[in-house]
C-alpha positions in Angstrom: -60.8 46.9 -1.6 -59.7 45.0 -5.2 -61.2 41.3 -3.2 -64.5 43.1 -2.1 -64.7 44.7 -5.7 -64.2 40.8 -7.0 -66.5 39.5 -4.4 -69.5 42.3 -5.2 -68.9 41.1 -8.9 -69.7 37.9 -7.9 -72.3 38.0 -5.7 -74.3 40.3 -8.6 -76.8 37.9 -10.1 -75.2 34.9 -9.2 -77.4 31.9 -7.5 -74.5 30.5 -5.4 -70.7 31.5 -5.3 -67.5 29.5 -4.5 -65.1 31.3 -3.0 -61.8 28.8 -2.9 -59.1 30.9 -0.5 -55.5 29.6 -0.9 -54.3 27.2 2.5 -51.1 28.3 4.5 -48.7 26.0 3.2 -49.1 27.7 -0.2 -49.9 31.4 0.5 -46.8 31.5 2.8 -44.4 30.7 -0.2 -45.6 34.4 -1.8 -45.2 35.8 1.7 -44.4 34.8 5.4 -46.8 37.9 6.5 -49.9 36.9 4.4 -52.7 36.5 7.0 -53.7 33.0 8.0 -56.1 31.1 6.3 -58.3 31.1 9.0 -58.2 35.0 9.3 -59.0 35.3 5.5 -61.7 33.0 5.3 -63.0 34.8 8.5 -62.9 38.2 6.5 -65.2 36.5 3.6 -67.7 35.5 5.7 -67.6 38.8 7.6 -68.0 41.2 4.1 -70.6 38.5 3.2 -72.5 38.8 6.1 -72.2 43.1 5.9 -73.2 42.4 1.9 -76.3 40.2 1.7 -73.8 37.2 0.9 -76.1 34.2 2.1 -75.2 32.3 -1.1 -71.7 32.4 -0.6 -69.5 29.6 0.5 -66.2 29.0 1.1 -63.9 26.0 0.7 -59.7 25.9 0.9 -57.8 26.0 -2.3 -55.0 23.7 -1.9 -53.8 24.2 -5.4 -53.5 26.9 -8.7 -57.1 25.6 -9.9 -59.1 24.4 -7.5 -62.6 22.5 -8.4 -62.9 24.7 -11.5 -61.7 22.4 -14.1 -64.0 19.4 -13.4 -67.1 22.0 -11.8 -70.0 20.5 -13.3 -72.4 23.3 -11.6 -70.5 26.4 -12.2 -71.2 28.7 -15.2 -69.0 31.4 -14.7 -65.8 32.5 -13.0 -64.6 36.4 -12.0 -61.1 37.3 -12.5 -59.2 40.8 -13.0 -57.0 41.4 -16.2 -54.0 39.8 -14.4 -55.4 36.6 -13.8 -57.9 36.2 -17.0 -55.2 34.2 -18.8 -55.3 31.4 -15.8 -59.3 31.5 -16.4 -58.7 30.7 -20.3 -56.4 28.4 -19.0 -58.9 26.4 -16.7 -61.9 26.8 -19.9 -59.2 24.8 -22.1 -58.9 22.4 -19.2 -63.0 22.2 -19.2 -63.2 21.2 -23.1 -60.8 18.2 -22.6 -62.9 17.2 -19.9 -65.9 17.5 -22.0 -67.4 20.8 -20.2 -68.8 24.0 -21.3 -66.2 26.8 -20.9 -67.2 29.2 -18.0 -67.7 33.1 -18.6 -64.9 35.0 -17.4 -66.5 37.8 -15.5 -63.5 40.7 -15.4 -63.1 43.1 -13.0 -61.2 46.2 -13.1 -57.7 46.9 -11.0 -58.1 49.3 -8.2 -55.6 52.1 -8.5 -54.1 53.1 -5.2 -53.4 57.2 -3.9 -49.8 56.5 -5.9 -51.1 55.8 -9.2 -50.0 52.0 -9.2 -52.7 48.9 -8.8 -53.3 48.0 -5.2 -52.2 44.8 -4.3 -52.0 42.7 -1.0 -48.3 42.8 -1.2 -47.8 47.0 -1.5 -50.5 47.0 1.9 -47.9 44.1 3.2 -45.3 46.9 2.3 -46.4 49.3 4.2 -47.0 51.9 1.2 -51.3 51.9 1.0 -53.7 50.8 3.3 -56.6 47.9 2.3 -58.4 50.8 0.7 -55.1 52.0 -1.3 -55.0 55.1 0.6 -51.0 56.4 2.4 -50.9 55.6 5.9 -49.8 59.6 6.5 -52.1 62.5 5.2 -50.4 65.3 2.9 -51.0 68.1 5.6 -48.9 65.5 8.5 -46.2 64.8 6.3 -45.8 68.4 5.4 -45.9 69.6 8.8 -44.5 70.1 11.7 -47.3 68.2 14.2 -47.0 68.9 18.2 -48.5 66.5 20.6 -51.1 67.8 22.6 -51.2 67.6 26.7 -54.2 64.9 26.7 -52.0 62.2 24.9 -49.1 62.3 27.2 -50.7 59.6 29.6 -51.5 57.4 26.6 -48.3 58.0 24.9 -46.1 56.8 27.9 -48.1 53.7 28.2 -45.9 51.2 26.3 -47.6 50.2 22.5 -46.3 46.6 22.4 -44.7 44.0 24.9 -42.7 44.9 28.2 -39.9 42.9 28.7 -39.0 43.6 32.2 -35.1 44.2 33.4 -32.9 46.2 36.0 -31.9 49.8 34.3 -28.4 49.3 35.1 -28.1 45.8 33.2 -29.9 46.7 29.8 -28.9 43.6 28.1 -31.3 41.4 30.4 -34.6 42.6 29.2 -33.3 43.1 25.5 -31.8 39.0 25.6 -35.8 38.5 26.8 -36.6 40.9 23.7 -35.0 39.3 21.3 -35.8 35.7 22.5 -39.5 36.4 21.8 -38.9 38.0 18.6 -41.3 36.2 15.6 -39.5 33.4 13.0 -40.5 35.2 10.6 -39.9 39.0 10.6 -38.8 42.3 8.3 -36.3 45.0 9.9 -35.6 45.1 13.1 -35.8 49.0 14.3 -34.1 50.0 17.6 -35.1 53.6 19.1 -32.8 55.6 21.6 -29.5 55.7 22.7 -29.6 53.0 25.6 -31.5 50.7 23.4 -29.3 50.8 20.3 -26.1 51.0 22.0 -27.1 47.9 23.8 -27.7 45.7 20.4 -24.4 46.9 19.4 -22.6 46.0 22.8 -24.8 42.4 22.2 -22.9 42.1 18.3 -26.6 42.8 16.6 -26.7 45.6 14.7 -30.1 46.7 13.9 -31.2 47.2 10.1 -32.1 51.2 11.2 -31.2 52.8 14.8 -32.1 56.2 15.8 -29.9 57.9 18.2 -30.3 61.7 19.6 -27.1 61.6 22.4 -29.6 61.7 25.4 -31.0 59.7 27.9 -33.8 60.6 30.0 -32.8 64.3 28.7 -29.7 64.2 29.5 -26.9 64.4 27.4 -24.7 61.3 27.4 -21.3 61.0 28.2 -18.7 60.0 25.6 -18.3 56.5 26.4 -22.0 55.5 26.5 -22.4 57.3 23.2 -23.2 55.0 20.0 -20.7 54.2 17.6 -21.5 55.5 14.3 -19.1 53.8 12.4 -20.8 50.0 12.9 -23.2 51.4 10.4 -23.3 51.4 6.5 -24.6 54.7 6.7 -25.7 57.7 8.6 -28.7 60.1 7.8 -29.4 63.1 10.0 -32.9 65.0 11.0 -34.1 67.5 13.2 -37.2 66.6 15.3 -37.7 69.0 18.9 -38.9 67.2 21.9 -42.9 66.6 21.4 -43.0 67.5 17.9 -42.5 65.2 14.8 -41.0 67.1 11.4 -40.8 66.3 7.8 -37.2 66.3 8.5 -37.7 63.2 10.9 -40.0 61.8 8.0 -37.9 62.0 5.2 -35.0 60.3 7.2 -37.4 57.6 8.2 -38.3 57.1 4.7 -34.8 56.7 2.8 -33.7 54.7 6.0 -36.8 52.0 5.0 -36.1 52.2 1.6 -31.9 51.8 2.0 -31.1 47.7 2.1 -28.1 48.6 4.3 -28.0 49.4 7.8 -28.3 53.0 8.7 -28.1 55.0 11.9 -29.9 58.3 12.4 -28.9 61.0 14.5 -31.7 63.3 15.9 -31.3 67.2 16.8 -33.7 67.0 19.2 -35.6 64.4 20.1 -36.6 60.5 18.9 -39.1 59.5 21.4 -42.0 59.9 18.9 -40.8 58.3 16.3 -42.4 55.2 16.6 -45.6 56.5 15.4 -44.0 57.4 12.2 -41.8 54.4 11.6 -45.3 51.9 12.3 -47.0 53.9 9.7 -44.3 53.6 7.1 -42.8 50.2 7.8 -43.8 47.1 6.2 -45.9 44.3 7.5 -43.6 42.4 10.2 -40.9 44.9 11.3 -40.1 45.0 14.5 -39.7 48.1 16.8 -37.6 48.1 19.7 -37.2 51.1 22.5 -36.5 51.5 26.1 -39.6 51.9 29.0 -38.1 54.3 31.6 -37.1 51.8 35.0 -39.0 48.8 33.2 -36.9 47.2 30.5 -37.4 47.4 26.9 -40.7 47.3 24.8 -41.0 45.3 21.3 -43.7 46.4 18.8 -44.1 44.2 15.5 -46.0 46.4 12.7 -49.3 44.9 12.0 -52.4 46.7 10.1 -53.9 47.1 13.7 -50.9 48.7 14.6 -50.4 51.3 11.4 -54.4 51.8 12.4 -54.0 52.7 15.5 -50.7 55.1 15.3 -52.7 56.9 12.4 -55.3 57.4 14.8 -53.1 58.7 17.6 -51.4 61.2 14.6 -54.7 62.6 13.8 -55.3 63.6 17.5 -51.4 66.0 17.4 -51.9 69.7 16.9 -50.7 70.8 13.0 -48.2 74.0 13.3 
């Protein structure tokens, strides 16, 4: 929303307009999740093309400045308060190269639902969406939210990548798991019993694991139980089977927010979780849980992702 808002200030009486958008080599030192340069030039052209935007054209930026010291053509520049001081910066580079200074066009911040200024790198967080708005409505995370009958078939259908393996030798499908995991990646989120006991038995211990001592709804037996103990620490919440609580949330939430490993145990049930952890997680972490007789299923939170778990929340009955 804060780039459309600097883009419509732009494109408001303006003959042409340069937008310069940062290459990968230097947008991936602020962030290894920023979206490629190829995607973000791809977004310009698309809000152009939505916004009467003919006269806009876009060129790569392969440093702070760009063209904007030496422009010969340009007249003005748009910044927000946070990056006027570069744009002074450039009009003092302008007069020693015997140019007119350029009018520095300021836009306002956009404040997000949480008060603060939206930014790409709270979205990247996970805390706002693109439009600054939470992920979770005030009515889901106050309430206790039941999944309705016409979702179970959608539901079981795994939200990520299979990776296939015999039931009795977990370790095969999660060695496939972890193999394909991304370079570049946040926490790494393991769901159910089976699937966090086998990280542990494999020496990784996952950055949040959430445990409810059952397997295919029934209760394990003390040896195949998880080991507590490998954990910094331990948070508890109860969530019934086909429901998700604000108990389950707030767990979620101080277990995201902790920089130590944490285990949680669930009274109940953990097999929705999922859709909560995507729409809280930052950009990049990476979901792990088991596929009944198939193997295990990796999910790595993307926008996409956090969109389309929102819409599957909206769809649960509110109790």
């Amino acid at each position: 929303m804060g780039h459309n808002l600097l883009l419509s200030a732009a494109l408001r009486n303006s003959n042409t307009v340069e937008v310069h958008v940062t290459v990968d080599s230097i947008a991936s030192q602020k962030s290894p999740f920023v979206e490629s340069y190829d995607n973000r030039v791809e977004n310009v052209l698309t809000w152009a093309s939505k916004n009467k935007g003919n006269n806009i054209k876009v060129f790569p930026l392969n440093d702070s400045y760009g063209p904007a010291p030496k422009h010969s053509t340009a007249d003005s520049i748009v910044a927000t308060e946070e990056t006027r001081s570069s744009c002074e910066l450039i009009n003092d580079m302008r007069r020693d190269n015997g140019l007119q200074p350029l009018e520095i066009i300021t836009v306002p911040h956009i404040i997000d639902f949480h008060g603060e200024i939206l930014s790409s790198s709270r979205i990247r967080s996970g805390i706002v969406d693109t439009d600054g708005n939470p992920w979770l409505s005030e009515e889901l995370r106050g309430s206790i939210v039941k999944m309705v009958p016409n979702l179970d078939n959608e539901l079981k259908t795994p939200m990520g990548k299979i990776f296939q393996g015999p039931e009795d030798i977990p370790e095969i499908a999660m060695s496939s798991a972890l193999e394909n995991l991304p370079e570049n990646r946040a926490s790494l989120v393991a769901v159910g019993d089976v699937t966090v006991k086998t990280l542990l038995d494999m020496e990784i211990i996952p950055d949040i694991g959430l445990v409810d001592g059952m397997t295919k709804r029934a209760s394990l037996c003390e040896e195949d139980l998880v080991d507590a103990t490998l954990f910094d620490e331990v948070l508890y919440a109860k969530n019934p089977a086909g429901r998700l609580t604000p108990s389950l949330l707030e767990s979620l939430e101080k277990a995201i927010s902790m920089q130590s490993s944490v285990i949680i145990h669930v009274d109940g049930e953990e097999d929705l979780a999922p859709l909560y952890i995507h729409c809280l997680a930052p950009i990049g972490t990476v979901v792990l849980y088991g596929q009944p007789s198939q193997g295990v299923v990796s999910q790595i939170t993307t926008l996409d992702v956090k969109t389309r778990c929102r819409e599957l929340l909206s769809l649960f009955e509110v109790l």
